[in-house]
LOMAR-918669 format. One record per residue (C-alpha): residue in three letters; chain; y negated, x, z. Coordinates in pm, 1 decimal, m for minus. Last residue first. Example, Ala and Ser with C-alpha at 12.3 -4.5 7.8 and 13.67 -1.06 7.14 Angstrom:
<lummars>
+------+-------+----------+----------+----------+
! rest ! kette !       py !       px !       pz !
+------+-------+----------+----------+----------+
!  SER !     A !    106.0 !   1367.0 !    714.0 !
!  ALA !     A !    450.0 !   1230.0 !    780.0 !
+------+-------+----------+----------+----------+
</lummars>
This chain:
<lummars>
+------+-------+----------+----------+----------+
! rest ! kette !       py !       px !       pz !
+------+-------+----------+----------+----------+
!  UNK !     A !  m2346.5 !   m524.8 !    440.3 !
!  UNK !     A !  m2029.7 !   m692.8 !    382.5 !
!  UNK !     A !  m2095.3 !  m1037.1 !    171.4 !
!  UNK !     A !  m1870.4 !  m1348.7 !    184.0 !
!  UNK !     A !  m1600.3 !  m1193.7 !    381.8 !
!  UNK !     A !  m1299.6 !  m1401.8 !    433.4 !
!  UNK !     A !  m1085.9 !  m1313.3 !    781.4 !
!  UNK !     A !   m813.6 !  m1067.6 !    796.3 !
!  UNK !     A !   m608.6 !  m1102.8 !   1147.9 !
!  UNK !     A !   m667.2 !   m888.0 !   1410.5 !
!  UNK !     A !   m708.3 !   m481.9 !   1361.5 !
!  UNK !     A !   m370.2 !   m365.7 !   1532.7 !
!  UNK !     A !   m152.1 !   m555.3 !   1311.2 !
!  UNK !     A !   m395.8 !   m329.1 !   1031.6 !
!  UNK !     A !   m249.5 !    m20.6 !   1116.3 !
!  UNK !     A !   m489.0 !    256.7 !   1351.1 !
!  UNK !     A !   m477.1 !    631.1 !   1276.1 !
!  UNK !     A !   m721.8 !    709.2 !   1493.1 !
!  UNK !     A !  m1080.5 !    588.8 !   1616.8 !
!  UNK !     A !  m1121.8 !    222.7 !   1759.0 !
!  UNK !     A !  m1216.3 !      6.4 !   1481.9 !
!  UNK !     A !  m1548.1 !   m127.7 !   1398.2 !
!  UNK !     A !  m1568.2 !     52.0 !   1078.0 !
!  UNK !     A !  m1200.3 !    m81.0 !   1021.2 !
!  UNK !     A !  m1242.2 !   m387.0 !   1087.3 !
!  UNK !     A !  m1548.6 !   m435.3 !    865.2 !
!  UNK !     A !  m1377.2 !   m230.5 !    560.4 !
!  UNK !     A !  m1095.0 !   m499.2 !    566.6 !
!  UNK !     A !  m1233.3 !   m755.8 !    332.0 !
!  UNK !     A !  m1242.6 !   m466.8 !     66.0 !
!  UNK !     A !   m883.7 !   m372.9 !     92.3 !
!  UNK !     A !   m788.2 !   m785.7 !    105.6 !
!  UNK !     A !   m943.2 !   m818.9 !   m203.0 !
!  UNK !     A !   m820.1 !   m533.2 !   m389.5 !
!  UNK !     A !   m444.2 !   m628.5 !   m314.3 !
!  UNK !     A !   m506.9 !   m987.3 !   m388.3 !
!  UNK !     A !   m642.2 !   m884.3 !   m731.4 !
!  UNK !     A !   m379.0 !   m697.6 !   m767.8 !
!  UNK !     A !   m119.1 !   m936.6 !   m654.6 !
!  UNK !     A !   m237.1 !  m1242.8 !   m859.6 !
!  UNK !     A !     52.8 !  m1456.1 !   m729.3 !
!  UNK !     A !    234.3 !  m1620.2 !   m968.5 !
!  UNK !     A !    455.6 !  m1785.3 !   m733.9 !
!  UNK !     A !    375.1 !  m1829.3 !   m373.2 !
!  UNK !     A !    656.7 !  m1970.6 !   m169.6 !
!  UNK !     A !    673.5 !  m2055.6 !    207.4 !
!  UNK !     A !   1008.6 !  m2140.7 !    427.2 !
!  UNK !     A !   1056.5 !  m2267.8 !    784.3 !
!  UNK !     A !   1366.4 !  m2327.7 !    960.9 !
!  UNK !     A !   1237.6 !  m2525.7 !   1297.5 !
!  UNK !     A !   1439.6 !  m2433.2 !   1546.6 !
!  UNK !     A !   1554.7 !  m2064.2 !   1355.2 !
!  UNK !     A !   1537.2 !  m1905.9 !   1028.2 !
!  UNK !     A !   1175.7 !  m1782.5 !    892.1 !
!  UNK !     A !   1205.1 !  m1789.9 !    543.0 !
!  UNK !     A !    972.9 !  m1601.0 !    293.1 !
!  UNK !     A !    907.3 !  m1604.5 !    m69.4 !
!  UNK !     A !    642.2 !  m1428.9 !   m320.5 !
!  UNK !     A !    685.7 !  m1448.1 !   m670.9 !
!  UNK !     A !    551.9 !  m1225.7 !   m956.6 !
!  UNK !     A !    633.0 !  m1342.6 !  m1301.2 !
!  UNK !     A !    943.8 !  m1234.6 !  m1595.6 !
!  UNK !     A !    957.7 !  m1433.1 !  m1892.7 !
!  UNK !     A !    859.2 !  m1136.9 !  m2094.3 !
!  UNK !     A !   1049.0 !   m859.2 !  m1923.3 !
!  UNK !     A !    866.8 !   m753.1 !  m1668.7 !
!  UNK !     A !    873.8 !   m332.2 !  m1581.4 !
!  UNK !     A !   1023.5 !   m316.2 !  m1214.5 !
!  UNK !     A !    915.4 !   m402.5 !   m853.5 !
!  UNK !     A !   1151.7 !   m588.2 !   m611.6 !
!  UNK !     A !   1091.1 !   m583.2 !   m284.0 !
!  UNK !     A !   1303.4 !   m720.1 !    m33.4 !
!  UNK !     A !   1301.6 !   m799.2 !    337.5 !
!  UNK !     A !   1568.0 !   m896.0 !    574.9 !
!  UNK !     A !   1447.3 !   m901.5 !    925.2 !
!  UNK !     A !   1689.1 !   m972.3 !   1219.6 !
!  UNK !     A !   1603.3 !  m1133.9 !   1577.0 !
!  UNK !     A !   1855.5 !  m1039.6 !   1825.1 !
!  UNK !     A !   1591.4 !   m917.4 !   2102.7 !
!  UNK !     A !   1677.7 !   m587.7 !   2073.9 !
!  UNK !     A !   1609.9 !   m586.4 !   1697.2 !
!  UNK !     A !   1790.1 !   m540.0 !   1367.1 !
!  UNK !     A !   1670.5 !   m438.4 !   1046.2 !
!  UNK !     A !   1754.0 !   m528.5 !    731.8 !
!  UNK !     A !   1520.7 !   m332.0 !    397.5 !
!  UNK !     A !   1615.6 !   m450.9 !     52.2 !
!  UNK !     A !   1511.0 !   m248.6 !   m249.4 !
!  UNK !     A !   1516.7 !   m367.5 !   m547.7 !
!  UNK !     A !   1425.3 !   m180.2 !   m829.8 !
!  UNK !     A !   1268.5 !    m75.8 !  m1182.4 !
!  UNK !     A !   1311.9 !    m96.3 !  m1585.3 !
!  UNK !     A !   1623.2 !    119.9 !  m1574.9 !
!  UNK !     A !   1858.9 !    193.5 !  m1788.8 !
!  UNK !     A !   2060.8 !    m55.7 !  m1943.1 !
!  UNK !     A !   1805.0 !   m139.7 !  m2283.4 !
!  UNK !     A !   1629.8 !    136.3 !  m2316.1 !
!  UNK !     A !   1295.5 !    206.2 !  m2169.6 !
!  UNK !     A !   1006.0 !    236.2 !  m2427.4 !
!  UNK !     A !    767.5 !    522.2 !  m2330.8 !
!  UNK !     A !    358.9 !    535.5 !  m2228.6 !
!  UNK !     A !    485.0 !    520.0 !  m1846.7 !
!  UNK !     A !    222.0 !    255.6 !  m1801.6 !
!  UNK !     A !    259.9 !     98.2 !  m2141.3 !
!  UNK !     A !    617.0 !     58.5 !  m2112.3 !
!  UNK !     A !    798.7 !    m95.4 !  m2344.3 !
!  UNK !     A !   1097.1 !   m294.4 !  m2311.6 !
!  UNK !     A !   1465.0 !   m229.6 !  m2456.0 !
!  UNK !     A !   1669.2 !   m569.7 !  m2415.5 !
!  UNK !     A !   1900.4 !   m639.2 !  m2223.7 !
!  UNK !     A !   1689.7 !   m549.9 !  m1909.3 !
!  UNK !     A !   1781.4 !   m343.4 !  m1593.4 !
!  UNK !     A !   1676.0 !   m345.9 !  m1246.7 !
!  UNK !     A !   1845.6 !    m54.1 !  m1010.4 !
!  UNK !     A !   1948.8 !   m141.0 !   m625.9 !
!  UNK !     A !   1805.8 !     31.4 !   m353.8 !
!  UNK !     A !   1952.2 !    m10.2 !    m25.3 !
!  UNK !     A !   1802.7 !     16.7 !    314.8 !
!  UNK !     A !   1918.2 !     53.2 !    690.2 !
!  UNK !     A !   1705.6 !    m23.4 !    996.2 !
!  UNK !     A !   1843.0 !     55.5 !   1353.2 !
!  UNK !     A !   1759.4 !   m108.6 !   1732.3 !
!  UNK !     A !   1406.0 !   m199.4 !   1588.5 !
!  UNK !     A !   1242.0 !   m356.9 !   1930.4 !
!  UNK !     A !   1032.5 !   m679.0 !   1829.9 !
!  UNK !     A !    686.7 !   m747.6 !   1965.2 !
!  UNK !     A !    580.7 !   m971.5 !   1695.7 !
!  UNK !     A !    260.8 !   m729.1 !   1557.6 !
!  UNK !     A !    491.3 !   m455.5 !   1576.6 !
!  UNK !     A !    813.8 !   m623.3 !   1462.6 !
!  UNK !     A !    608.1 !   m705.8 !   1142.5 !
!  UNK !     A !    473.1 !   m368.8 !   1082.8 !
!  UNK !     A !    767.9 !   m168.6 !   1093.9 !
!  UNK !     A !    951.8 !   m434.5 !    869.6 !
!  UNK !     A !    664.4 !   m364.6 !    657.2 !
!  UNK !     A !    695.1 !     m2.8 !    649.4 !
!  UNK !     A !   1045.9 !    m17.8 !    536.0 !
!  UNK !     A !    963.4 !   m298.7 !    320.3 !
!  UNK !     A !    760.3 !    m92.6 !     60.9 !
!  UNK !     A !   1067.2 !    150.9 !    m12.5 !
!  UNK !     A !   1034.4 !    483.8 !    199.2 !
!  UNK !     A !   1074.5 !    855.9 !     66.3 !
!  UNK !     A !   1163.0 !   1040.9 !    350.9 !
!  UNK !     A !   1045.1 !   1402.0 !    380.0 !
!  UNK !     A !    829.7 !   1387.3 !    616.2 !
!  UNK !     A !   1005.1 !   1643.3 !    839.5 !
!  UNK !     A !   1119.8 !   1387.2 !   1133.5 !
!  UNK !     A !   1150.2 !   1156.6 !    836.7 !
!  UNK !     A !   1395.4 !   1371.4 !    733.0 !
!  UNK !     A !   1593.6 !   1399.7 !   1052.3 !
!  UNK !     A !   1561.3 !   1016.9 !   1145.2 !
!  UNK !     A !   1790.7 !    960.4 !    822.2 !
!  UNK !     A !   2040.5 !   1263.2 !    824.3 !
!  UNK !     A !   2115.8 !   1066.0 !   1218.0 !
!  UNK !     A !   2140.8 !    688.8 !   1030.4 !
!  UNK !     A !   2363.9 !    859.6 !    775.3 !
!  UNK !     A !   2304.7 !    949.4 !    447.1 !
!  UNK !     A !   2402.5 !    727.4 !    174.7 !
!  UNK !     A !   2075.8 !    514.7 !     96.5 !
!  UNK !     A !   1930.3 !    847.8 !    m15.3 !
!  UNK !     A !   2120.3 !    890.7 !   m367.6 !
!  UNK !     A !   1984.5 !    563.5 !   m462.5 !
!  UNK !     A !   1661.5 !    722.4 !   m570.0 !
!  UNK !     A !   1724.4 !   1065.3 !   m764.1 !
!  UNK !     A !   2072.6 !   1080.0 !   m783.7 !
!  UNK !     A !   2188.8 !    723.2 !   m854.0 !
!  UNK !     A !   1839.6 !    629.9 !  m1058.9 !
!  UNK !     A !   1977.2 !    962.2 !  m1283.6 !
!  UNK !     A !   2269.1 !    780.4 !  m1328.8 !
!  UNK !     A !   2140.3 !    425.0 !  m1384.5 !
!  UNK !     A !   1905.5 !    586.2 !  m1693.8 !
!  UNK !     A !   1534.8 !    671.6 !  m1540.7 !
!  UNK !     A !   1234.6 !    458.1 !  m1711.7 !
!  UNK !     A !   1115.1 !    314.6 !  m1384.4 !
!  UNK !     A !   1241.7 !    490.4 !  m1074.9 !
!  UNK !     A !   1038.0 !    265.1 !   m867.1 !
!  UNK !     A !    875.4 !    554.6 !   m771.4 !
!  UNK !     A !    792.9 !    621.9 !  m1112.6 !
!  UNK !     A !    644.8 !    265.0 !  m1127.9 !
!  UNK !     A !    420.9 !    305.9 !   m829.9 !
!  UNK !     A !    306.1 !    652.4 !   m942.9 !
!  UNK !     A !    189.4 !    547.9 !  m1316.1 !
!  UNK !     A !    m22.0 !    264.1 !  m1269.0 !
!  UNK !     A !    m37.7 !    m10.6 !  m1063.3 !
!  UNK !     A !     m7.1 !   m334.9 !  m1340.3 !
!  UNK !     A !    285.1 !   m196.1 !  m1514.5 !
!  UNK !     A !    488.6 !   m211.6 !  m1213.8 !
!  UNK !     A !    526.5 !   m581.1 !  m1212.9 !
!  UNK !     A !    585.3 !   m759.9 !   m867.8 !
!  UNK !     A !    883.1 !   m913.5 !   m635.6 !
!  UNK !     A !    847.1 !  m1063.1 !   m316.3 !
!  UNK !     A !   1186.5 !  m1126.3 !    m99.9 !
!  UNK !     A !   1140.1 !  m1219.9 !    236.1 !
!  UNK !     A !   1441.0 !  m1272.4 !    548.0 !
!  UNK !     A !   1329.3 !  m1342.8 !    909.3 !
!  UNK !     A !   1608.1 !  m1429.2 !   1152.2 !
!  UNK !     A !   1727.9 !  m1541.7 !   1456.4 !
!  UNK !     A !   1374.2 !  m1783.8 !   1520.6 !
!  UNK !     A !   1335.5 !  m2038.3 !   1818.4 !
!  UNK !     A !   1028.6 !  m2201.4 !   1868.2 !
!  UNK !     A !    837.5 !  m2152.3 !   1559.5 !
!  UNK !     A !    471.5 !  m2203.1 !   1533.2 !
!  UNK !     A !    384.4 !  m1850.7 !   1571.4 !
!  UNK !     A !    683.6 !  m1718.4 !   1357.1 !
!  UNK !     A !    478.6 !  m1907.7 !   1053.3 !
!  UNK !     A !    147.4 !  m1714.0 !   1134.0 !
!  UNK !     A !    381.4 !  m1387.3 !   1175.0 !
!  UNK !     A !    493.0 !  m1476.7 !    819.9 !
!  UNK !     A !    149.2 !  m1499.1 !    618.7 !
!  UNK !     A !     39.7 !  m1204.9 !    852.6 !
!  UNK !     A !    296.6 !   m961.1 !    729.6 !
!  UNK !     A !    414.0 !   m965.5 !    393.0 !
!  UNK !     A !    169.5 !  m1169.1 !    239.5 !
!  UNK !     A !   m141.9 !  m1142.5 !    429.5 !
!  UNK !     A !   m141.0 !   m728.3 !    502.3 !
!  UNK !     A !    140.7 !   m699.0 !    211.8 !
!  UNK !     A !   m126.2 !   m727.2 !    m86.2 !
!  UNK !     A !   m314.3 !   m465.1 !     46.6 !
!  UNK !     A !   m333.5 !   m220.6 !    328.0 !
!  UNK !     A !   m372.0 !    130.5 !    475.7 !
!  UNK !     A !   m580.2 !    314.6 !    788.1 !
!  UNK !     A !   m817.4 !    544.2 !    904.7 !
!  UNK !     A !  m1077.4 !    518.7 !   1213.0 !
!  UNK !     A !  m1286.5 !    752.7 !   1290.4 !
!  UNK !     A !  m1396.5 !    902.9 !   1570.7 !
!  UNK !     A !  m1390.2 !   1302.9 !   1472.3 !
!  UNK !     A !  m1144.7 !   1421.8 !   1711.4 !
!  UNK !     A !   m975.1 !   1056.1 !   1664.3 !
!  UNK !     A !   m938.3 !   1119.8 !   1355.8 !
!  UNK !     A !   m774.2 !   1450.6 !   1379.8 !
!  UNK !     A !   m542.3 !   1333.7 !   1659.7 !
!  UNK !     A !   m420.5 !   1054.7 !   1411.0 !
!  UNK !     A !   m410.7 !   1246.3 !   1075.7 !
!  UNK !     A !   m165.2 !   1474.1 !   1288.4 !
!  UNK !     A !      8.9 !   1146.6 !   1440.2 !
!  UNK !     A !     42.8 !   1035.7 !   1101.3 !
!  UNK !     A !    214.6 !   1348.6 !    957.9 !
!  UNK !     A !    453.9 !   1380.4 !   1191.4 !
!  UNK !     A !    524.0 !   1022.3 !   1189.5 !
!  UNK !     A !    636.4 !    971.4 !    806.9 !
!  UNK !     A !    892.4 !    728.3 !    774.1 !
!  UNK !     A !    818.7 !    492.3 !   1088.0 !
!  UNK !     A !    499.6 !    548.5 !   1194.4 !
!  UNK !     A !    362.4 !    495.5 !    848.3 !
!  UNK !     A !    266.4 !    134.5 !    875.7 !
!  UNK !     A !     73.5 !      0.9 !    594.1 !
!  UNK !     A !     30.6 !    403.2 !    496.5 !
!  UNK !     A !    359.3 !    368.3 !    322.8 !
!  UNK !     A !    216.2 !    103.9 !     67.4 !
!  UNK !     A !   m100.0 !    326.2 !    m27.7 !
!  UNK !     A !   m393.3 !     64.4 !    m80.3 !
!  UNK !     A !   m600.2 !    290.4 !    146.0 !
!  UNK !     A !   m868.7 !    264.7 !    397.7 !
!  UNK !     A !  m1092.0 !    603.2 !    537.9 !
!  UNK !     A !  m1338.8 !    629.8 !    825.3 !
!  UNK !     A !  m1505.9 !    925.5 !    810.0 !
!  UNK !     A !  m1550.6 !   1177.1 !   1073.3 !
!  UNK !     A !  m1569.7 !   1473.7 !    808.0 !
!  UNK !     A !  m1222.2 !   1641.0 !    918.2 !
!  UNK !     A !  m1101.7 !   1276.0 !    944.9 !
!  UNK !     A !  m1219.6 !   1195.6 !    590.2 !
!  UNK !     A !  m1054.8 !   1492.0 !    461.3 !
!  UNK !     A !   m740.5 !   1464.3 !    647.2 !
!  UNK !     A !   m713.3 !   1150.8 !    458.9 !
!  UNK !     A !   m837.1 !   1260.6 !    148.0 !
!  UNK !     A !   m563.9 !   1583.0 !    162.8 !
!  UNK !     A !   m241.4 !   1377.3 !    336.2 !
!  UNK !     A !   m240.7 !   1129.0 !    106.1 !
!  UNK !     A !     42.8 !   1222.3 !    m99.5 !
!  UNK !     A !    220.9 !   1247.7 !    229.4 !
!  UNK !     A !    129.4 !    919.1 !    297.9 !
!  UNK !     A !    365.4 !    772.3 !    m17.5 !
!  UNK !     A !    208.9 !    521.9 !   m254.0 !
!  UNK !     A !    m64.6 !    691.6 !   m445.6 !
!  UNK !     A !   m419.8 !    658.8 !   m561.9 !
!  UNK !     A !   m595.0 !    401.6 !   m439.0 !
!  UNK !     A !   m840.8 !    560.4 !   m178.4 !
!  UNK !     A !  m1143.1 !    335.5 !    m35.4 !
!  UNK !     A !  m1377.6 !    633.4 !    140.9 !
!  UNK !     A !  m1585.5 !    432.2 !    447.6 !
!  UNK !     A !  m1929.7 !    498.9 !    623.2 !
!  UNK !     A !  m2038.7 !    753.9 !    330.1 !
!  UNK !     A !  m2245.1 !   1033.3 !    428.1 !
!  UNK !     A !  m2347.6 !   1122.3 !     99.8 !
!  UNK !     A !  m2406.3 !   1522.4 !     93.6 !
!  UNK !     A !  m2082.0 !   1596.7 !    347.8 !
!  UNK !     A !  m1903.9 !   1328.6 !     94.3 !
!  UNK !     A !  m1975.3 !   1516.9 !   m222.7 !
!  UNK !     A !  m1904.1 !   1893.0 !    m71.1 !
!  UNK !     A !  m1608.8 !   1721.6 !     48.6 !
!  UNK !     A !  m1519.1 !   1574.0 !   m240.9 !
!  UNK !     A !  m1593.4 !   1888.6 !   m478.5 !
!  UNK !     A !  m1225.5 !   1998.4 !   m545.0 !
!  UNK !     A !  m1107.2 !   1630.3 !   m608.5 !
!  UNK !     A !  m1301.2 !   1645.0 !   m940.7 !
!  UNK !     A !  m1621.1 !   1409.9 !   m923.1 !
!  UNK !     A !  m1719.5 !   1100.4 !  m1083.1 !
!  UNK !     A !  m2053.1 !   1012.3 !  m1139.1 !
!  UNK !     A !  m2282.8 !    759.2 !   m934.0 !
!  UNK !     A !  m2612.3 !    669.7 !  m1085.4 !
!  UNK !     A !  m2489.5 !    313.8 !  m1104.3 !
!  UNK !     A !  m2496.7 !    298.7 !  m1529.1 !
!  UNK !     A !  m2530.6 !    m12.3 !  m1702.0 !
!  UNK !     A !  m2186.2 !   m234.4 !  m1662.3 !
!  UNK !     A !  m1849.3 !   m194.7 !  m1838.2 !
!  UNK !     A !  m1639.7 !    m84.5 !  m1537.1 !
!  UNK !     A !  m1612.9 !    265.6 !  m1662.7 !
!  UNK !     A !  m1980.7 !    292.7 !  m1745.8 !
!  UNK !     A !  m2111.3 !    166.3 !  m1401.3 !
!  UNK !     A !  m1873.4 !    457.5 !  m1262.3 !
!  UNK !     A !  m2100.4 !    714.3 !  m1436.1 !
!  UNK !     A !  m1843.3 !    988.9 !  m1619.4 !
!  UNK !     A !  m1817.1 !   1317.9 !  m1521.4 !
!  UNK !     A !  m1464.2 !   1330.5 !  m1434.3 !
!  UNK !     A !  m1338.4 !    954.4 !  m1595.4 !
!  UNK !     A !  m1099.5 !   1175.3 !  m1918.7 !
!  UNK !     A !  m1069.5 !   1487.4 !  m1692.7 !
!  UNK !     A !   m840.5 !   1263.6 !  m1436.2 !
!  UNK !     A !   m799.6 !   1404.9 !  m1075.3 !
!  UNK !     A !  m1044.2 !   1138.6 !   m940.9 !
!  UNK !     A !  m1344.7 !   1087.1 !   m709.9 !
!  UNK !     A !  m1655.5 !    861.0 !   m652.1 !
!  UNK !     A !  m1952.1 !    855.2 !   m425.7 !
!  UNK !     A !  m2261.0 !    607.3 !   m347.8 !
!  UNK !     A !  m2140.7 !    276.0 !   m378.0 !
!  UNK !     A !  m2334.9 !     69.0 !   m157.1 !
!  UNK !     A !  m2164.0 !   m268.8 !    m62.2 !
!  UNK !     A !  m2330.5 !   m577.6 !   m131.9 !
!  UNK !     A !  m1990.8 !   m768.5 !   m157.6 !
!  UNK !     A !  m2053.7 !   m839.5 !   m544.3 !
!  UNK !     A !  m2061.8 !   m436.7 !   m528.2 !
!  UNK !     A !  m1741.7 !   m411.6 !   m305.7 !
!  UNK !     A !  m1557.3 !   m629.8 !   m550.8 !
!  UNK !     A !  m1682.3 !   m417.2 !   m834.0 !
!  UNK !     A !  m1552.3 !   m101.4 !   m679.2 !
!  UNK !     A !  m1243.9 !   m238.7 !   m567.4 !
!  UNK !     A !  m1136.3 !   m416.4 !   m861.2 !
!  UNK !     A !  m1177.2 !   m145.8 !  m1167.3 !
!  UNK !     A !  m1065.4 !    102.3 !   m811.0 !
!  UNK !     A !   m711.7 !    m62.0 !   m883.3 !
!  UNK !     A !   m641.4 !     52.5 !  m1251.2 !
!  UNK !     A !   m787.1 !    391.6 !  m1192.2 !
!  UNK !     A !  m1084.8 !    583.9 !  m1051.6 !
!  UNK !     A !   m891.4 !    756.5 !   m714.5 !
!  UNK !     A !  m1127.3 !    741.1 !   m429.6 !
!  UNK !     A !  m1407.0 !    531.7 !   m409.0 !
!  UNK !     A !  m1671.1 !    621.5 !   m187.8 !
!  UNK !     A !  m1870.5 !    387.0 !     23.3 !
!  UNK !     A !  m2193.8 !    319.6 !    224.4 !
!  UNK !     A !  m2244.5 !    m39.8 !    412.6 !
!  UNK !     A !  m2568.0 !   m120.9 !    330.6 !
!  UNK !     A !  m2865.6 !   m156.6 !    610.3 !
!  UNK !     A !  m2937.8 !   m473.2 !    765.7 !
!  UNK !     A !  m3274.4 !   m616.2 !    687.4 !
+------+-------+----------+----------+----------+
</lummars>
């Protein structure tokens, strides 16, 4: 019999309700969980997804180590927050501990390019320890290998433009403040837009520190010249606020956001490469009005012109998937901080074990 692939699930909230029963129906051992939140500390994670008890309780952040060194889990699944530098304690955790470590943080799809101090330190680390860490989700298929699979039968292409837009109620409460959810269009000015201003040197300087705070596409435009062979001659981005006419409520933020101010963003990433191929990529994530439904589109411009539409994509469930049908490349990946371009392309895992 082959023995069970061993987990621990970090961050209990809207996404682990996926992860850790996908992994289950996957045959994956579950043996370790961890969270911030007093109301799921203590708590059996078979109770909070509605099942008889696992055995497994939550612990507070403080005792993950202590946890993990007692476990020996093969993999940590962390779905907690979407910049790397929020990551920086589980992930230098796991590569302190030689574990490997997958998250569905959006920056971590391909750090390199906002926060590289910090990834090349998680890097060496994991590479001391030979493991392998990485990040994915919804954007591994549908931002990335959806359209390098459509660049592969092109002959010709001058540019690659996306848009994908998603609701921020169903991540939880960091994705939709970093959206800027609930801010009035002044505050959105100084506290998100505010960046789009600096120069391209102000730019490279903060991300030199880690400082930069990345919409989703940045990292994907990263990621797709990677896995194309593209060389980024500059990248610019704008974000744009999302409003309503109406006010909406926010369950997620637990407030009603006026009607004017705003309900979320768009951000649009271009960049331009060496070899004269531009990507245009937008993302825009706000609160949904009712009518309002996640869409997915992507043209790749060139001999032939190619374009691909998913609407009503069930991006959460999509996201979770794709985390959990990962764990076998990254296990078998080569240590370091390795992005998923690097992994081959996600196949369908009927059981992981």
């Amino acid at each position: 019999m082959e023995q069970k692939i061993k987990a621990v699930q970090y961050g209990v909230g809207k996404m682990s309700l996926y992860t850790m029963r996908y992994m289950l129906e996957k045959g994956i051992e579950i043996v370790g969980a961890v969270d911030v939140n007093p109301a799921v500390i203590g708590k059996d994670i078979g109770e909070i997804l509605g099942r008889e008890k696992l055995g497994v309780v939550v612990v507070p952040t403080e005792n993950a180590e202590e946890m993990m060194q007692t476990t020996k889990p093969d993999i940590c699944i962390i779905t907690t927050r979407s910049l790397i530098a929020e990551l920086e304690e589980p992930y230098m955790l796991c590569a302190k501990l030689g574990i490997n470590a997958i998250s569905t943080c959006e920056e971590a799809f391909y750090p390199q390019n906002s926060n590289p101090t910090l990834t090349n330190k998680i890097d060496e680390l994991a590479k001391a320890n030979n493991c392998t860490i990485t990040g994915t989700g919804y954007q591994d298929i549908y931002w990335g290998q959806l359209i390098t699979s459509i660049a592969g039968s092109t002959q010709k292409i001058t540019k690659i433009k996306g848009s994908s837009s998603y609701n921020v109620e169903d991540y939880g409460i960091a994705l939709a403040e970093a959206h800027g959810a609930g801010l009035t269009l002044e505050d959105f000015d100084k506290q998100v837009a505010s960046v789009d201003r600096m120069s391209d040197e102000e730019r490279q300087e903060i991300i030199n520190k880690g400082e930069y705070a990345p919409s989703y596409m940045w990292n994907v435009n990263g990621w797709l010249c990677s896995k194309l062979g593209l060389t980024i001659i500059s990248q610019t981005q704008k974000c744009v606020p999302q409003t309503y006419k109406d006010d909406i409520y926010s369950s997620t933020l637990d407030m009603t956001i006026k009607a004017g101010d705003a309900t979320g963003m768009s951000a649009v990433v271009t960049t331009k490469t060496k070899e004269g191929i531009t990507i245009e990529s937008e993302c825009i994530g706000k609160v949904y009005a009712p009518d309002e439904f996640d869409k997915n589109v992507w043209t790749v411009e060139g001999e032939p012109t190619t374009t691909i539409t998913v609407e009503k994509p069930a991006t959460v469930e999509l996201t979770c998937a794709t985390v959990v049908n990962r764990i076998p490349d990254v296990i078998n990946a080569e240590p370091g901080y390795i992005t998923t371009e690097k992994l081959g392309d996600l196949q369908f895992k009927n059981k992981i074990c």
